[in-house]
C-alpha positions as CSV (number, residue, x, y, z in Angstrom):
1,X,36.8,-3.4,-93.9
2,X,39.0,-2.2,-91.1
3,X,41.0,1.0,-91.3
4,X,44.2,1.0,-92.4
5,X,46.8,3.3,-89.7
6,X,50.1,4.3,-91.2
7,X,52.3,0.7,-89.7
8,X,50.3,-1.5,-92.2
9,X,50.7,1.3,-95.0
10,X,54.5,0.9,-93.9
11,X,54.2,-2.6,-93.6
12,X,52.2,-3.7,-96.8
13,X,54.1,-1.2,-98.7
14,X,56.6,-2.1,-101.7
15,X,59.1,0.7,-100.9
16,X,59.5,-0.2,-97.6
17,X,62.4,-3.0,-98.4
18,X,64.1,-1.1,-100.8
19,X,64.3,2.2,-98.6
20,X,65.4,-0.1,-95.3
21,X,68.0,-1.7,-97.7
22,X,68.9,1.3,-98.7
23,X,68.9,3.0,-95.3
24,X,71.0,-0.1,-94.1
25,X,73.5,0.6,-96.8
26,X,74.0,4.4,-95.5
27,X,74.2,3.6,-91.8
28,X,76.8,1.0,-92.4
29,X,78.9,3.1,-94.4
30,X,78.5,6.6,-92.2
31,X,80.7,5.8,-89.2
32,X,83.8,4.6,-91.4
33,X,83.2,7.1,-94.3
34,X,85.6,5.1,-96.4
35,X,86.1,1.5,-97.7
36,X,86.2,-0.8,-94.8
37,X,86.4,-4.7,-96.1
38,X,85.3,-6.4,-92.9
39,X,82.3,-3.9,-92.8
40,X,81.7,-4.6,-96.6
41,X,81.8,-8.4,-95.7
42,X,79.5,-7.7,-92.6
43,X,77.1,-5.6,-94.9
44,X,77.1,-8.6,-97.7
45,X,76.4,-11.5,-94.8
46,X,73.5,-9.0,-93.1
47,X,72.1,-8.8,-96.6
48,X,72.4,-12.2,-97.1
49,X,70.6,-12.9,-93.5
50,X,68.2,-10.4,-95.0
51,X,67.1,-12.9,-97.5
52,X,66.6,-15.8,-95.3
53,X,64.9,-14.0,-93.1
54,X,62.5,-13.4,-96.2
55,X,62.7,-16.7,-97.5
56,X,61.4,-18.1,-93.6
57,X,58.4,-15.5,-93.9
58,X,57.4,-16.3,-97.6
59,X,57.8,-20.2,-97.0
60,X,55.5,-20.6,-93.4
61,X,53.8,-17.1,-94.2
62,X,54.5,-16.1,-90.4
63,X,53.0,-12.4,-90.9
64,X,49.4,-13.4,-92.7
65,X,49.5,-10.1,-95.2
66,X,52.0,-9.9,-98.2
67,X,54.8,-7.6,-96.0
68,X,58.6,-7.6,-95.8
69,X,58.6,-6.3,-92.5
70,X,60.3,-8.9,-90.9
71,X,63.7,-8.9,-93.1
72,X,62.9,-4.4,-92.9
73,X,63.5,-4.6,-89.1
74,X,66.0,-6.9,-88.8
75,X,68.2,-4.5,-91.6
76,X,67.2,-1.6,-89.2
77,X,68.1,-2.7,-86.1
78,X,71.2,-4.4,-87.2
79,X,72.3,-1.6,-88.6
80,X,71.5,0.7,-86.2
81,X,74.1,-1.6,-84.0
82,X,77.4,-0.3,-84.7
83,X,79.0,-3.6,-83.5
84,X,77.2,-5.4,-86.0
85,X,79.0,-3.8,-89.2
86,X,82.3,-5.7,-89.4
87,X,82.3,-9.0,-90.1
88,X,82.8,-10.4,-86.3
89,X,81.2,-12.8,-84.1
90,X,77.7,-10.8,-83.7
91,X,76.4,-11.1,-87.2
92,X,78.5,-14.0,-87.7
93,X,76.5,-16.1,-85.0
94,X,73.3,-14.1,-86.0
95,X,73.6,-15.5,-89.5
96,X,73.8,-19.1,-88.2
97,X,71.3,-18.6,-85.8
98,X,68.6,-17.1,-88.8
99,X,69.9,-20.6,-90.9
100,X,69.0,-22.4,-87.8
101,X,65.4,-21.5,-87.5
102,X,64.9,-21.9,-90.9
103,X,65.8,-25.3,-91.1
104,X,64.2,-26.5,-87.4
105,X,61.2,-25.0,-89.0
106,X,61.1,-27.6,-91.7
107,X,60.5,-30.1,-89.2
108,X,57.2,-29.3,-88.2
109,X,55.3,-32.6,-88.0
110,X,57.5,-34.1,-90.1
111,X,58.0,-37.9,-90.0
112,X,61.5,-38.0,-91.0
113,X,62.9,-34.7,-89.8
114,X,66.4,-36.3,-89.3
115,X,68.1,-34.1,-92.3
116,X,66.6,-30.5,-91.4
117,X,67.7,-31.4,-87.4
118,X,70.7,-32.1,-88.3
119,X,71.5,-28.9,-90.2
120,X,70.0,-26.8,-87.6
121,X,71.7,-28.0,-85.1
122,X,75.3,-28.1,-86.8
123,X,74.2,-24.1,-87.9
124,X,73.8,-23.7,-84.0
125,X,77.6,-26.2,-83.1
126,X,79.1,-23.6,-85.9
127,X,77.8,-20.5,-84.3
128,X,79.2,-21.6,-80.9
129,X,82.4,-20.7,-82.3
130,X,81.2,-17.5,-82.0
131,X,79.7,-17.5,-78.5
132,X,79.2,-20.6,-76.4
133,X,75.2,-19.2,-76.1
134,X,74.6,-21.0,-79.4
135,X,75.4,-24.3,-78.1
136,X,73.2,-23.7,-74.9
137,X,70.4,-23.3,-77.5
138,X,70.5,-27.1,-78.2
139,X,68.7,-27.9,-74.8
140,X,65.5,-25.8,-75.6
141,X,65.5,-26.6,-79.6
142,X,65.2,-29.6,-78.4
143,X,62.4,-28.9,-76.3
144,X,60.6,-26.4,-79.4
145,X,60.8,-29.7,-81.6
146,X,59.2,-31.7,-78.9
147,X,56.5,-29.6,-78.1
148,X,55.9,-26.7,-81.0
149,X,56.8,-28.6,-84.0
150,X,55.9,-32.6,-82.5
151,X,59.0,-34.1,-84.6
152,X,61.2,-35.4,-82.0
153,X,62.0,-38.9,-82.2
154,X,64.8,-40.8,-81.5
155,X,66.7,-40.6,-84.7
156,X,65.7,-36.5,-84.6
157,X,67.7,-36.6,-81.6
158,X,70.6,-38.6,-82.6
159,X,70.8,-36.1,-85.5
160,X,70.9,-32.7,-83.6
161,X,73.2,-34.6,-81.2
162,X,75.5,-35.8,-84.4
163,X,75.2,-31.9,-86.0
164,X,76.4,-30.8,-82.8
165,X,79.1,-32.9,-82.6
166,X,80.7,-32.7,-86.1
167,X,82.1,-29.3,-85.9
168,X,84.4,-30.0,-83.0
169,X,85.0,-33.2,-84.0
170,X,86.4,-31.7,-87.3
171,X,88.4,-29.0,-85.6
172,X,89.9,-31.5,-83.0
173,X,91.2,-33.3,-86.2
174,X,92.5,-30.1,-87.4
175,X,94.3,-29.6,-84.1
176,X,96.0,-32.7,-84.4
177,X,97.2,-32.4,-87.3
178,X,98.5,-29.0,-86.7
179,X,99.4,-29.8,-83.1
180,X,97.4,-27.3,-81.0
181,X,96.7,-29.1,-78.2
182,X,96.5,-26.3,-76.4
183,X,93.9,-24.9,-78.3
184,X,91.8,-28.0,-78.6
185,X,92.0,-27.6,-74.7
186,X,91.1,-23.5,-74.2
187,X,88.8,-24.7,-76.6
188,X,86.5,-26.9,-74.8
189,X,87.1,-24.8,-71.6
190,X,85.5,-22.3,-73.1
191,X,82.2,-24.7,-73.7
192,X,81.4,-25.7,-70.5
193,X,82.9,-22.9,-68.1
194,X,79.8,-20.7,-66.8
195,X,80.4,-17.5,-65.7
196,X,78.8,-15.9,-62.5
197,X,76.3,-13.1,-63.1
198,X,77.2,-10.0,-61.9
199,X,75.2,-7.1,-61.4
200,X,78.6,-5.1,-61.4
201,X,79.2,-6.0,-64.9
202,X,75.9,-4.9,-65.7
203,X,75.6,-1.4,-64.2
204,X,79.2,-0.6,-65.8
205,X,78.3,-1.8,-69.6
206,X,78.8,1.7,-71.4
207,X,75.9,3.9,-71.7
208,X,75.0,3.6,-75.3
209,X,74.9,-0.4,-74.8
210,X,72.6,0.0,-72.2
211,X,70.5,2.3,-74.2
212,X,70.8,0.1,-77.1
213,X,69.4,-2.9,-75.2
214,X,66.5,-0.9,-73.6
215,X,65.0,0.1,-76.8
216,X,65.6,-3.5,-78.3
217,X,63.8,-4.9,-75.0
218,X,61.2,-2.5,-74.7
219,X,60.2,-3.5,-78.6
220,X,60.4,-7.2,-78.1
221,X,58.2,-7.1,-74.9
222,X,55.4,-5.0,-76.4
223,X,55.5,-7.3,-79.3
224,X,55.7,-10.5,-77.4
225,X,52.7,-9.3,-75.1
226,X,50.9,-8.3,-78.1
227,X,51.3,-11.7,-79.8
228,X,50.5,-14.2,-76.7
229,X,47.0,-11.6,-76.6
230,X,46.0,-12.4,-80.5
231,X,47.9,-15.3,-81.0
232,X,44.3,-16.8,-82.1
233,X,44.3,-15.7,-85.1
234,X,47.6,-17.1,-86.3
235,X,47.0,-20.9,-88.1
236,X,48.2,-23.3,-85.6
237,X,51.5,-24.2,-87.7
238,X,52.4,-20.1,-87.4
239,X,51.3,-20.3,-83.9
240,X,53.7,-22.8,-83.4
241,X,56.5,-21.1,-84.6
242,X,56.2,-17.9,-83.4
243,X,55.9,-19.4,-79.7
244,X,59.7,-20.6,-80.5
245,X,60.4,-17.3,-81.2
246,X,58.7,-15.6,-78.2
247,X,60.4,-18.3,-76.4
248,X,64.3,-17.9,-77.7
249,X,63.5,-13.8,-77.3
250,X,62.8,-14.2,-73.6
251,X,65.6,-16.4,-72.9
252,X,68.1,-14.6,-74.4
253,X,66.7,-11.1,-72.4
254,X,67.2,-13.3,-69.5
255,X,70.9,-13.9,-71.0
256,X,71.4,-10.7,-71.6
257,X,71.0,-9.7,-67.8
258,X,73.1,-12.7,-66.3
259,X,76.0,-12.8,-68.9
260,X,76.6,-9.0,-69.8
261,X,80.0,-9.6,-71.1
262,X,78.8,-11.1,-74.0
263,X,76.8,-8.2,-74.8
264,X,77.3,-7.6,-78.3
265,X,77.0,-11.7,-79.2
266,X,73.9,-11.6,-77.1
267,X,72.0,-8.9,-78.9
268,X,73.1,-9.8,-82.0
269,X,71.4,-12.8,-81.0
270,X,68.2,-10.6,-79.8
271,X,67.8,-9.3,-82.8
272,X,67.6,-11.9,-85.1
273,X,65.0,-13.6,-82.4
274,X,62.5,-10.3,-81.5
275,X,62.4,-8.9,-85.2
276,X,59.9,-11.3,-86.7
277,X,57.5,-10.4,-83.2
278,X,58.2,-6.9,-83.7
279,X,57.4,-7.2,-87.4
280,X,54.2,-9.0,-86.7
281,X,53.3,-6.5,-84.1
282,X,53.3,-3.6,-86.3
283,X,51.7,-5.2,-89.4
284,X,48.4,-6.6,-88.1
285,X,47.8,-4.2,-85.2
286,X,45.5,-1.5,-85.6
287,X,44.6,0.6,-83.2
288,X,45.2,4.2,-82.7
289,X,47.6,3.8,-79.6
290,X,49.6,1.6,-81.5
291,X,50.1,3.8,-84.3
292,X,51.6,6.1,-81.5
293,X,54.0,3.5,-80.2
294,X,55.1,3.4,-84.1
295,X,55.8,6.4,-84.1
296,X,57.9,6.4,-80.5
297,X,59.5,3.3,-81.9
298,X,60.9,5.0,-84.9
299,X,62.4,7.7,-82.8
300,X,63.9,5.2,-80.3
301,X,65.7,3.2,-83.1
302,X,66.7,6.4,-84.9
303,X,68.1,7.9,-81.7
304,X,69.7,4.5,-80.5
305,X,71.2,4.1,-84.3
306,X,72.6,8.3,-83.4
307,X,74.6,7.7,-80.1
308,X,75.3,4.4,-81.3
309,X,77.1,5.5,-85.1
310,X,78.0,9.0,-83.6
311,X,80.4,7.1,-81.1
312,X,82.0,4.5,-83.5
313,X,82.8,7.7,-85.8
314,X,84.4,9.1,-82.7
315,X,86.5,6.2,-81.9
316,X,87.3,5.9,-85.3
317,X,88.7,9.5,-85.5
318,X,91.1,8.9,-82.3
319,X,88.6,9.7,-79.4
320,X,87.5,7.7,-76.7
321,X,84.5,6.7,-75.2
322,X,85.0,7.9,-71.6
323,X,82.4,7.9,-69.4
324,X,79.9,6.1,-72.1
Protein backbone atom coordinates (compact mmCIF):
# COMPACT_ATOMS: atom_id res chain seq x y z
CA UNK A 1 0.00 0.00 0.00
CA UNK A 2 1.53 3.40 -0.86
CA UNK A 3 2.08 6.08 1.69
CA UNK A 4 -0.31 8.46 2.28
CA UNK A 5 1.47 12.48 2.34
CA UNK A 6 -0.68 15.11 4.01
CA UNK A 7 -2.68 16.41 0.20
CA UNK A 8 -4.61 12.95 0.09
CA UNK A 9 -5.22 13.21 3.97
CA UNK A 10 -6.61 16.71 2.95
CA UNK A 11 -8.11 15.46 -0.02
CA UNK A 12 -9.81 12.15 1.18
CA UNK A 13 -10.74 13.85 4.26
CA UNK A 14 -14.55 14.60 5.45
CA UNK A 15 -13.75 17.96 7.07
CA UNK A 16 -12.20 19.32 4.27
CA UNK A 17 -15.65 20.53 2.47
CA UNK A 18 -17.15 21.71 5.46
CA UNK A 19 -14.04 23.80 6.64
CA UNK A 20 -13.54 25.28 2.77
CA UNK A 21 -17.35 26.13 2.95
CA UNK A 22 -16.87 27.50 5.91
CA UNK A 23 -13.68 29.34 5.05
CA UNK A 24 -15.50 30.58 1.90
CA UNK A 25 -18.30 31.96 4.10
CA UNK A 26 -15.67 34.08 6.21
CA UNK A 27 -13.65 35.45 3.26
CA UNK A 28 -16.72 36.59 1.50
CA UNK A 29 -18.07 38.31 4.37
CA UNK A 30 -14.45 39.96 5.76
CA UNK A 31 -13.99 42.72 3.21
CA UNK A 32 -17.63 44.21 3.58
CA UNK A 33 -17.99 43.41 7.29
CA UNK A 34 -21.69 44.03 7.03
CA UNK A 35 -24.76 42.80 5.06
CA UNK A 36 -24.06 43.20 1.44
CA UNK A 37 -27.10 41.60 -0.79
CA UNK A 38 -25.29 41.34 -4.17
CA UNK A 39 -22.40 39.62 -2.13
CA UNK A 40 -25.07 37.38 -0.30
CA UNK A 41 -26.48 36.54 -3.79
CA UNK A 42 -22.83 36.03 -5.18
CA UNK A 43 -22.05 33.72 -2.07
CA UNK A 44 -25.60 31.67 -2.65
CA UNK A 45 -24.77 31.19 -6.69
CA UNK A 46 -20.86 30.17 -5.71
CA UNK A 47 -22.40 27.70 -3.32
CA UNK A 48 -24.77 26.66 -5.71
CA UNK A 49 -21.72 26.22 -8.51
CA UNK A 50 -20.22 24.41 -5.57
CA UNK A 51 -22.70 21.65 -5.89
CA UNK A 52 -22.51 21.13 -9.49
CA UNK A 53 -19.18 21.05 -9.41
CA UNK A 54 -19.71 18.03 -6.96
CA UNK A 55 -22.51 16.66 -8.79
CA UNK A 56 -19.92 16.59 -12.27
CA UNK A 57 -17.20 14.69 -9.94
CA UNK A 58 -19.70 12.19 -8.28
CA UNK A 59 -21.54 11.47 -11.69
CA UNK A 60 -18.14 10.67 -14.17
CA UNK A 61 -15.97 10.03 -10.94
CA UNK A 62 -13.19 12.45 -12.57
CA UNK A 63 -10.85 12.19 -9.30
CA UNK A 64 -10.82 8.09 -8.85
CA UNK A 65 -10.81 8.28 -4.72
CA UNK A 66 -14.01 9.33 -2.75
CA UNK A 67 -12.69 13.36 -2.40
CA UNK A 68 -14.48 16.79 -2.56
CA UNK A 69 -11.52 18.39 -3.63
CA UNK A 70 -12.65 19.65 -6.76
CA UNK A 71 -15.84 21.75 -5.41
CA UNK A 72 -12.96 22.61 -2.03
CA UNK A 73 -10.71 24.49 -4.59
CA UNK A 74 -13.03 26.07 -6.60
CA UNK A 75 -14.81 27.68 -3.05
CA UNK A 76 -11.05 28.70 -2.26
CA UNK A 77 -10.03 30.23 -5.08
CA UNK A 78 -13.20 32.00 -5.78
CA UNK A 79 -13.24 33.26 -2.70
CA UNK A 80 -10.01 34.32 -2.44
CA UNK A 81 -11.00 36.61 -5.62
CA UNK A 82 -12.43 39.64 -4.27
CA UNK A 83 -14.18 40.42 -7.62
CA UNK A 84 -15.97 37.26 -7.48
CA UNK A 85 -18.24 38.17 -4.21
CA UNK A 86 -20.99 40.35 -5.70
CA UNK A 87 -23.25 38.92 -7.80
CA UNK A 88 -21.63 40.28 -11.30
CA UNK A 89 -20.63 39.04 -14.45
CA UNK A 90 -17.53 36.75 -13.11
CA UNK A 91 -19.40 34.24 -11.12
CA UNK A 92 -22.40 34.91 -13.13
CA UNK A 93 -20.59 33.48 -16.45
CA UNK A 94 -18.57 31.00 -14.21
CA UNK A 95 -21.87 29.53 -13.04
CA UNK A 96 -22.98 28.95 -16.66
CA UNK A 97 -19.86 27.88 -17.71
CA UNK A 98 -19.76 24.92 -14.60
CA UNK A 99 -23.62 24.08 -16.07
CA UNK A 100 -22.05 23.86 -19.47
CA UNK A 101 -19.61 21.12 -18.80
CA UNK A 102 -21.87 19.36 -16.98
CA UNK A 103 -24.30 18.91 -19.52
CA UNK A 104 -21.53 18.57 -22.71
CA UNK A 105 -20.38 15.87 -20.54
CA UNK A 106 -23.55 13.85 -20.82
CA UNK A 107 -22.82 13.50 -24.32
CA UNK A 108 -20.05 11.27 -24.28
CA UNK A 109 -20.73 8.58 -26.89
CA UNK A 110 -24.02 9.21 -26.82
CA UNK A 111 -26.24 8.42 -29.88
CA UNK A 112 -28.77 11.08 -29.40
CA UNK A 113 -26.90 13.79 -27.67
CA UNK A 114 -29.17 16.47 -29.29
CA UNK A 115 -30.93 17.55 -25.76
CA UNK A 116 -27.60 17.76 -23.48
CA UNK A 117 -25.87 19.96 -26.64
CA UNK A 118 -28.42 21.93 -26.75
CA UNK A 119 -28.39 23.04 -23.03
CA UNK A 120 -24.74 23.36 -23.02
CA UNK A 121 -24.55 25.39 -25.58
CA UNK A 122 -27.60 27.79 -24.62
CA UNK A 123 -25.70 27.76 -20.80
CA UNK A 124 -22.61 29.06 -22.89
CA UNK A 125 -25.21 31.84 -25.52
CA UNK A 126 -26.48 32.95 -21.74
CA UNK A 127 -23.08 33.41 -20.28
CA UNK A 128 -22.09 35.58 -23.35
CA UNK A 129 -24.17 38.17 -21.87
CA UNK A 130 -21.65 38.30 -19.47
CA UNK A 131 -18.53 38.28 -21.65
CA UNK A 132 -18.51 37.62 -25.36
CA UNK A 133 -15.53 34.75 -24.32
CA UNK A 134 -18.41 32.38 -23.72
CA UNK A 135 -19.63 32.49 -27.10
CA UNK A 136 -16.09 31.94 -28.59
CA UNK A 137 -16.22 28.71 -26.58
CA UNK A 138 -18.82 27.28 -29.12
CA UNK A 139 -15.99 26.76 -31.78
CA UNK A 140 -13.79 24.43 -29.55
CA UNK A 141 -16.96 22.54 -27.73
CA UNK A 142 -17.55 21.77 -30.79
CA UNK A 143 -14.37 20.38 -31.47
CA UNK A 144 -14.25 18.47 -27.61
CA UNK A 145 -17.59 16.76 -28.84
CA UNK A 146 -16.00 15.71 -31.99
CA UNK A 147 -12.98 14.42 -30.74
CA UNK A 148 -13.12 13.72 -26.64
CA UNK A 149 -16.66 12.74 -26.33
CA UNK A 150 -17.25 11.28 -30.36
CA UNK A 151 -21.05 12.60 -30.37
CA UNK A 152 -21.11 15.11 -32.94
CA UNK A 153 -23.50 14.47 -35.60
CA UNK A 154 -25.42 16.57 -37.63
CA UNK A 155 -28.40 17.06 -35.52
CA UNK A 156 -25.72 17.61 -32.35
CA UNK A 157 -24.73 20.48 -34.35
CA UNK A 158 -27.90 21.88 -35.37
CA UNK A 159 -28.69 21.76 -31.56
CA UNK A 160 -25.65 23.68 -30.13
CA UNK A 161 -26.15 26.05 -33.13
CA UNK A 162 -30.12 26.37 -32.20
CA UNK A 163 -28.95 26.77 -28.09
CA UNK A 164 -26.83 29.39 -29.27
CA UNK A 165 -29.16 31.12 -31.06
CA UNK A 166 -32.25 31.27 -28.82
CA UNK A 167 -31.01 33.63 -26.29
CA UNK A 168 -30.56 36.47 -28.73
CA UNK A 169 -33.25 35.59 -30.62
CA UNK A 170 -35.44 36.04 -27.38
CA UNK A 171 -33.84 39.28 -26.39
CA UNK A 172 -34.12 40.75 -29.95
CA UNK A 173 -37.92 40.09 -29.42
CA UNK A 174 -37.67 41.77 -26.20
CA UNK A 175 -36.11 44.72 -27.93
CA UNK A 176 -38.80 45.12 -30.16
CA UNK A 177 -41.19 45.12 -28.24
CA UNK A 178 -39.67 47.63 -25.92
CA UNK A 179 -38.12 49.50 -28.86
CA UNK A 180 -34.35 49.42 -28.16
CA UNK A 181 -33.00 49.23 -31.33
CA UNK A 182 -30.17 50.71 -30.21
CA UNK A 183 -29.43 48.14 -27.85
CA UNK A 184 -30.24 45.21 -30.11
CA UNK A 185 -27.51 47.03 -32.18
CA UNK A 186 -24.55 47.75 -29.28
CA UNK A 187 -25.63 44.51 -28.61
CA UNK A 188 -24.43 42.47 -31.42
CA UNK A 189 -21.44 44.87 -31.82
CA UNK A 190 -20.28 43.80 -28.92
CA UNK A 191 -20.33 39.95 -30.35
CA UNK A 192 -18.19 40.10 -33.08
CA UNK A 193 -15.87 43.22 -32.38
CA UNK A 194 -12.23 41.75 -31.44
CA UNK A 195 -10.15 43.74 -29.63
CA UNK A 196 -6.29 44.07 -30.40
CA UNK A 197 -4.01 42.66 -27.74
CA UNK A 198 -2.00 44.92 -26.09
CA UNK A 199 0.93 44.35 -24.10
CA UNK A 200 0.26 47.94 -22.60
CA UNK A 201 -2.87 46.85 -21.10
CA UNK A 202 -1.17 44.09 -19.72
CA UNK A 203 1.88 45.48 -17.92
CA UNK A 204 -0.63 48.24 -16.40
CA UNK A 205 -3.37 45.67 -14.90
CA UNK A 206 -3.08 46.56 -11.07
CA UNK A 207 -0.61 44.71 -9.08
CA UNK A 208 -2.73 42.40 -7.05
CA UNK A 209 -4.49 41.22 -10.46
CA UNK A 210 -1.41 40.31 -11.76
CA UNK A 211 -0.47 38.53 -8.70
CA UNK A 212 -3.68 36.95 -8.55
CA UNK A 213 -3.34 35.51 -12.04
CA UNK A 214 0.30 34.24 -11.45
CA UNK A 215 -0.68 32.06 -8.61
CA UNK A 216 -3.84 30.82 -10.51
CA UNK A 217 -1.44 30.06 -13.67
CA UNK A 218 1.36 28.69 -11.84
CA UNK A 219 -1.35 26.05 -10.15
CA UNK A 220 -3.10 25.16 -13.42
CA UNK A 221 0.30 24.50 -15.32
CA UNK A 222 1.75 22.22 -12.64
CA UNK A 223 -1.51 20.48 -12.58
CA UNK A 224 -1.91 20.27 -16.31
CA UNK A 225 1.75 19.01 -16.68
CA UNK A 226 1.12 16.59 -14.02
CA UNK A 227 -2.04 15.12 -15.62
CA UNK A 228 -0.86 14.83 -19.45
CA UNK A 229 2.37 12.72 -17.50
CA UNK A 230 -0.19 10.09 -15.64
CA UNK A 231 -3.03 10.58 -17.65
CA UNK A 232 -2.84 6.54 -18.02
CA UNK A 233 -4.23 5.75 -15.28
CA UNK A 234 -7.47 7.67 -15.67
CA UNK A 235 -10.41 5.25 -17.56
CA UNK A 236 -10.56 6.42 -20.94
CA UNK A 237 -14.17 8.22 -20.44
CA UNK A 238 -12.24 10.51 -17.42
CA UNK A 239 -9.44 10.77 -19.81
CA UNK A 240 -11.53 12.21 -22.08
CA UNK A 241 -12.96 14.72 -20.10
CA UNK A 242 -10.23 16.05 -18.34
CA UNK A 243 -8.34 16.64 -21.85
CA UNK A 244 -11.40 19.22 -22.32
CA UNK A 245 -10.55 20.67 -19.29
CA UNK A 246 -6.75 20.93 -19.84
CA UNK A 247 -7.76 22.12 -23.17
CA UNK A 248 -10.44 25.17 -22.09
CA UNK A 249 -7.59 26.02 -19.15
CA UNK A 250 -4.90 26.63 -21.75
CA UNK A 251 -7.04 28.64 -23.96
CA UNK A 252 -8.33 30.77 -21.65
CA UNK A 253 -4.37 31.47 -20.17
CA UNK A 254 -3.82 32.34 -23.68
CA UNK A 255 -7.01 34.71 -23.32
CA UNK A 256 -6.06 36.00 -20.48
CA UNK A 257 -2.70 37.42 -22.04
CA UNK A 258 -4.32 38.79 -25.31
CA UNK A 259 -7.64 40.32 -23.83
CA UNK A 260 -6.53 41.77 -20.42
CA UNK A 261 -9.42 43.96 -20.15
CA UNK A 262 -11.58 41.31 -19.43
CA UNK A 263 -9.61 40.28 -16.67
CA UNK A 264 -11.89 39.58 -13.98
CA UNK A 265 -14.56 37.59 -16.57
CA UNK A 266 -11.49 35.72 -17.82
CA UNK A 267 -10.40 34.35 -14.48
CA UNK A 268 -13.49 33.82 -13.25
CA UNK A 269 -13.57 31.69 -16.21
CA UNK A 270 -9.93 30.13 -15.20
CA UNK A 271 -11.05 29.07 -12.26
CA UNK A 272 -13.94 27.19 -12.84
CA UNK A 273 -11.76 25.40 -15.78
CA UNK A 274 -8.08 24.68 -13.71
CA UNK A 275 -9.79 23.63 -10.32
CA UNK A 276 -10.89 20.15 -11.20
CA UNK A 277 -6.80 19.64 -12.64
CA UNK A 278 -5.68 21.23 -9.61
CA UNK A 279 -7.91 19.05 -7.52
CA UNK A 280 -6.74 16.01 -9.27
CA UNK A 281 -3.25 16.97 -8.89
CA UNK A 282 -3.20 17.08 -5.27
CA UNK A 283 -5.34 13.98 -4.57
CA UNK A 284 -3.50 11.20 -6.38
CA UNK A 285 0.07 12.57 -6.35
CA UNK A 286 2.35 11.35 -3.88
CA UNK A 287 5.53 12.10 -3.73
CA UNK A 288 7.52 14.04 -1.26
CA UNK A 289 8.16 17.18 -3.57
CA UNK A 290 4.74 17.41 -4.21
CA UNK A 291 3.72 17.56 -0.65
CA UNK A 292 6.06 20.62 -0.68
CA UNK A 293 4.36 22.32 -3.59
CA UNK A 294 1.08 21.82 -1.27
CA UNK A 295 2.39 23.43 1.10
CA UNK A 296 3.78 26.64 -1.25
CA UNK A 297 0.37 26.43 -2.78
CA UNK A 298 -1.49 27.06 0.42
CA UNK A 299 0.63 29.99 1.08
CA UNK A 300 0.28 31.44 -2.42
CA UNK A 301 -3.63 31.31 -2.28
CA UNK A 302 -3.68 32.56 1.32
CA UNK A 303 -1.35 35.44 0.45
CA UNK A 304 -3.14 36.12 -2.97
CA UNK A 305 -6.73 35.88 -0.96
CA UNK A 306 -4.62 38.80 1.73
CA UNK A 307 -3.67 41.54 -0.81
CA UNK A 308 -6.64 40.65 -2.66
CA UNK A 309 -9.50 41.14 0.49
CA UNK A 310 -7.08 43.64 2.23
CA UNK A 311 -7.61 45.98 -0.79
CA UNK A 312 -11.38 45.60 -1.43
CA UNK A 313 -11.72 46.52 2.52
CA UNK A 314 -9.67 49.49 1.64
CA UNK A 315 -11.67 50.69 -1.23
CA UNK A 316 -14.58 49.97 0.71
CA UNK A 317 -13.48 52.37 3.60
CA UNK A 318 -12.87 55.38 1.09
CA UNK A 319 -9.19 54.63 0.00
CA UNK A 320 -7.77 54.03 -3.25
CA UNK A 321 -5.90 51.67 -4.91
CA UNK A 322 -3.02 53.91 -6.27
CA UNK A 323 -0.19 52.50 -7.51
CA UNK A 324 -1.76 48.68 -7.22
Amino acid sequence: MRQKRLQNKVAGSDFTLPFCTIAAIGLWWLPQKAFDVRCLMGLVLCLLTTYIVMETNARWHIIRIRTRMMSSVWLILSASLSFMHPLSEPIVAAAFLTISYFLLFRCYQSHRPQVSVFHSFLMLSLGSFCTPIMLAMAIPFFFYLALFLRSLTWKAFWAGMLGIVVPYWCYAVWCFMTEDLQGLAARMVEMVQVEMPSIEQLVTLPLVWQVSAGVVALLSIVSLLHYLSTNYDDKIRVRMILYIYVSQTLLLMVLLALQPAHYQTTMALLVCSASPLIAHYFSLSRSIMTTIFFLLALLLVAGMATLNLWLTSFTLQGGILGAL
